[in-house]
C-alpha positions in Angstrom: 70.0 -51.4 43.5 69.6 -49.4 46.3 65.5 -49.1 46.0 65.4 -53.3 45.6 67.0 -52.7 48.7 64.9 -51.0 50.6 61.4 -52.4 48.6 62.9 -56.3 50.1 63.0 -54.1 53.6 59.7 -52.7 53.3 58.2 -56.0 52.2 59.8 -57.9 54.7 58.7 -55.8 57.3 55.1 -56.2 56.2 55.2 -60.0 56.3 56.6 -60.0 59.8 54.2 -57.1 60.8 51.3 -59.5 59.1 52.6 -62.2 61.1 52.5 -60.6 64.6 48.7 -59.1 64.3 47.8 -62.6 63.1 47.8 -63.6 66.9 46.2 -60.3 68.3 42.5 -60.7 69.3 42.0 -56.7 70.1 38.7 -56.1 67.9 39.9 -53.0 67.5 42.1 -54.2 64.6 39.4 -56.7 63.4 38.7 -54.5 60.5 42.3 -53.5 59.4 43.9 -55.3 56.5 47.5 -56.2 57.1 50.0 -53.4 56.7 51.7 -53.6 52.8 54.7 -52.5 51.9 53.3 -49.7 49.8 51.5 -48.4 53.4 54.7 -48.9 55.0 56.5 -46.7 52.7 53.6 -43.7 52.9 54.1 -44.0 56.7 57.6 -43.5 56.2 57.6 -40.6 53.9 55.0 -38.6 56.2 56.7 -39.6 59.6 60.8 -39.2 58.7 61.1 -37.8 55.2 60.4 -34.5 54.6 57.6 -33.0 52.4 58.5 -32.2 49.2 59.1 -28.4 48.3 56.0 -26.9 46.7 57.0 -23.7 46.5 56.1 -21.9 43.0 59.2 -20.7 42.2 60.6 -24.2 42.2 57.8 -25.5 40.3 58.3 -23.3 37.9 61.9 -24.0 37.8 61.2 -27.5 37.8 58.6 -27.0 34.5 61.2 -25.3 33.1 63.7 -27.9 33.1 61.9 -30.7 32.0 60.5 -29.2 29.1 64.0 -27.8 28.1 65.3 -31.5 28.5 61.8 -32.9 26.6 63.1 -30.2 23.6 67.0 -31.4 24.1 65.6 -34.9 23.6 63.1 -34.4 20.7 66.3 -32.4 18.9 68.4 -35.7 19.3 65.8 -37.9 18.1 65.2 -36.1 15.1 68.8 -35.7 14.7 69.9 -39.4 14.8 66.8 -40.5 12.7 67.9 -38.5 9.8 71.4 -39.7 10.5 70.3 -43.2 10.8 67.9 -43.2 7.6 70.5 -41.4 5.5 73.1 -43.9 6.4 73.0 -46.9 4.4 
């Protein structure tokens, strides 16, 4: 809910930002296309947010756990298929 939220903000924020450099002569910005909600929130995440950790020891980490979770998962697949398929 929250990220509709905040994509409606972002998007919103576009249009008006469209609408204002609709009146600006400055041929300076001639060549720009109109800011998108998708630039908006890049600008964001490199101005205010910040930068992820990249650090190896979490990546590793991070590898770790999801391919620990991908093996949990495969396990209760296979589990409930053969469940399911001996159920009739």
């Amino acid at each position: 809910m929250i990220a509709l939220v905040a994509y409606d903000f972002l998007a919103v924020t576009a249009t008006s930002s469209n609408a204002v450099q609709t009146g600006r002569n400055d041929p300076a910005e001639a060549d720009l296309v109109p800011l998108t909600s998708h630039e908006l929130l890049r600008l964001l995440r490199a101005s205010i947010l910040p930068p992820p950790r990249r650090e190896p020891q979490h990546l590793l980490w991070w590898s770790t756990r999801r391919r620990r979770h991908k093996h949990r998962a495969r396990l209760c697949h296979r589990n409930w298929h053969t469940y399911a398929d001996a159920t009739p």
